[in-house]
C-alpha positions as a Markdown table, in Angstrom:
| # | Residue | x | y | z |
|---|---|---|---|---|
| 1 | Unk | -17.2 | -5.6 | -1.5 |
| 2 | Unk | -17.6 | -3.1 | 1.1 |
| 3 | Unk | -20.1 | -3.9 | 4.4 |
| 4 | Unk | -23.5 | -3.3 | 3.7 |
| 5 | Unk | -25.8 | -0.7 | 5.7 |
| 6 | Unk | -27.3 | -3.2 | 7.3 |
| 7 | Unk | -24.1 | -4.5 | 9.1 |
| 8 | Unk | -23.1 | -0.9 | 9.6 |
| 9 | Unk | -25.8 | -0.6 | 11.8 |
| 10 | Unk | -24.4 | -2.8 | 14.1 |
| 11 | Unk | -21.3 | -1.9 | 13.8 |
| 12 | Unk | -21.2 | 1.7 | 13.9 |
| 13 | Unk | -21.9 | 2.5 | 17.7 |
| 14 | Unk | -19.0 | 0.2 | 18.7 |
| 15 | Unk | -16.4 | 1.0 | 16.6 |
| 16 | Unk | -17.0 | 4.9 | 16.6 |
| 17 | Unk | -17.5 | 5.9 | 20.4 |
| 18 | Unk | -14.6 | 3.8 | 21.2 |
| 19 | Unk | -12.1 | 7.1 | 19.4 |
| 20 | Unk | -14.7 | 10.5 | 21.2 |
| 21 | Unk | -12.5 | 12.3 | 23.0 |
| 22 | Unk | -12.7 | 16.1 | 23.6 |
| 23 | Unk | -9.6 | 16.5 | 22.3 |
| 24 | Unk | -9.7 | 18.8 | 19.1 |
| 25 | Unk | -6.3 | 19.0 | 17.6 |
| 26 | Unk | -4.8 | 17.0 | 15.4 |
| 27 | Unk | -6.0 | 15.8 | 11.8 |
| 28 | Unk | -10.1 | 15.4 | 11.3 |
| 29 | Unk | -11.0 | 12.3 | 12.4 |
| 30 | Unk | -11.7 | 9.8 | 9.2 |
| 31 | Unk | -15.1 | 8.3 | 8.5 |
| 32 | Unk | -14.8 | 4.7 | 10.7 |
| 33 | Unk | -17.0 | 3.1 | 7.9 |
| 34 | Unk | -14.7 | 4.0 | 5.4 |
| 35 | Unk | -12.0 | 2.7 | 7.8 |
| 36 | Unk | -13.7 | -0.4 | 8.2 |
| 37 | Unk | -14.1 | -1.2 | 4.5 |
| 38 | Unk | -10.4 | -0.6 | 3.9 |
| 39 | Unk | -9.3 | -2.5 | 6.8 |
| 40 | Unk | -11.9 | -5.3 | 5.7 |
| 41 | Unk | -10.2 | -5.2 | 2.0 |
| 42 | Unk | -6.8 | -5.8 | 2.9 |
| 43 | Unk | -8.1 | -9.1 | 4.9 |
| 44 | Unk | -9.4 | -10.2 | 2.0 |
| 45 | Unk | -7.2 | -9.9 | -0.5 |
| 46 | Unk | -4.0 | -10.1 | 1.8 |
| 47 | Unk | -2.0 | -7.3 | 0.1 |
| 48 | Unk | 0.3 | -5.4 | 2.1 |
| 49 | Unk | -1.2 | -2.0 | 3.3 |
| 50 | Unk | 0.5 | 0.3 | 0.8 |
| 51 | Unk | -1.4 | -1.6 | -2.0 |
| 52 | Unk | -4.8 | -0.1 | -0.6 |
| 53 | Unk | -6.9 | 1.7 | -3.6 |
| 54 | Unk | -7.1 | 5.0 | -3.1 |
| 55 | Unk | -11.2 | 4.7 | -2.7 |
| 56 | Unk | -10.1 | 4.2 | 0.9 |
| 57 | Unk | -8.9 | 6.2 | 3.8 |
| 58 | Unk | -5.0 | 6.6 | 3.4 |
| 59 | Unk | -2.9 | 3.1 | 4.6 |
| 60 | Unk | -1.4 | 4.6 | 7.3 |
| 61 | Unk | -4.6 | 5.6 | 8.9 |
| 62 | Unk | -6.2 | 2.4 | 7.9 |
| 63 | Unk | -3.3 | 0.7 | 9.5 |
| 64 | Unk | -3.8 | 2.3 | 12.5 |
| 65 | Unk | -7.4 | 1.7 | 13.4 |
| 66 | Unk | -6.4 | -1.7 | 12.7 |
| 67 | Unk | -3.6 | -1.6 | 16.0 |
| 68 | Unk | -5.8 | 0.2 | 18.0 |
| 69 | Unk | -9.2 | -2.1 | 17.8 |
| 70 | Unk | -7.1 | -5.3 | 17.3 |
| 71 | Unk | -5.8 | -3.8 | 20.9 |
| 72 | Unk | -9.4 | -2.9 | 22.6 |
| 73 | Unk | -10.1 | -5.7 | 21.8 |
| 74 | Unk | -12.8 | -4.2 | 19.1 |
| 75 | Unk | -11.5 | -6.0 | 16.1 |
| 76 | Unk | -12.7 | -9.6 | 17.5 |
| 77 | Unk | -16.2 | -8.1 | 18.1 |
| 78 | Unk | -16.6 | -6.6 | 14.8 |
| 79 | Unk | -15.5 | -9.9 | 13.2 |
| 80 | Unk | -18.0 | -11.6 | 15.3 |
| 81 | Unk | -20.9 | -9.4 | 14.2 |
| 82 | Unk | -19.9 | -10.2 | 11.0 |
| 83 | Unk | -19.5 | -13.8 | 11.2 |
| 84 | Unk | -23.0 | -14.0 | 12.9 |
| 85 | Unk | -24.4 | -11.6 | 10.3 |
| 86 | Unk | -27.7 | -13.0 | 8.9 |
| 87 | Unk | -28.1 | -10.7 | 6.2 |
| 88 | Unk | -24.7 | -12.2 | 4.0 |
C-alpha cells in the first residue's frame, strides 16, 4: 500500500527541497515519492532491504534516503504527518 496523493501533498515539499543542490554530477536523482513508498514498505513488512520488490527505487538508494532523513531529522516529521493524517 503505497501513500496516497493526498498525503503526498504534504509530504512532498519537505522531503524533496531538503536533497536541491546545484550540484549536477552524479546519478539522476530518484523520484522521493517512489523513495518514500519503498522506505514505507520495508517498515511494514520488516524485511531486510535487499528483499525490496523491484516496483521500487533500488535498496541501496532506498537505504540511503532512509540515513539521511532519519539524520535531518525528516523521517520523524514525515511519520508524524502520517500519523496525524485524516484521510487514512
Amino acid at each position: 500500500m503505497d501513500i496516497s496523493d493526498k498525503q503526498w501533498e504534504v509530504l512532498e515539499k519537505p522531503l524533496t527541497s531538503i536533497f536541491e543542490t546545484s550540484e549536477t554530477r552524479g546519478r539522476p536523482r530518484q523520484d522521493a515519492r517512489a523513495v518514500l513508498n519503498g522506505i514505507l514498505w520495508i517498515c511494514r513488512t520488516g524485511a531486510p532491504w535487499a528483499d525490496l520488490p523491484g516496483r521500487y527505487p533500488p535498496y541501496q538508494t532506498c537505504h540511503r534516503y532512509h540515513k539521511q532523513w532519519c539524520k535531518s531529522g525528516s523521517w520523524d516529521s514525515v511519520l508524524h504527518a502520517l500519523a496525524c493524517d485524516p484521510t487514512r
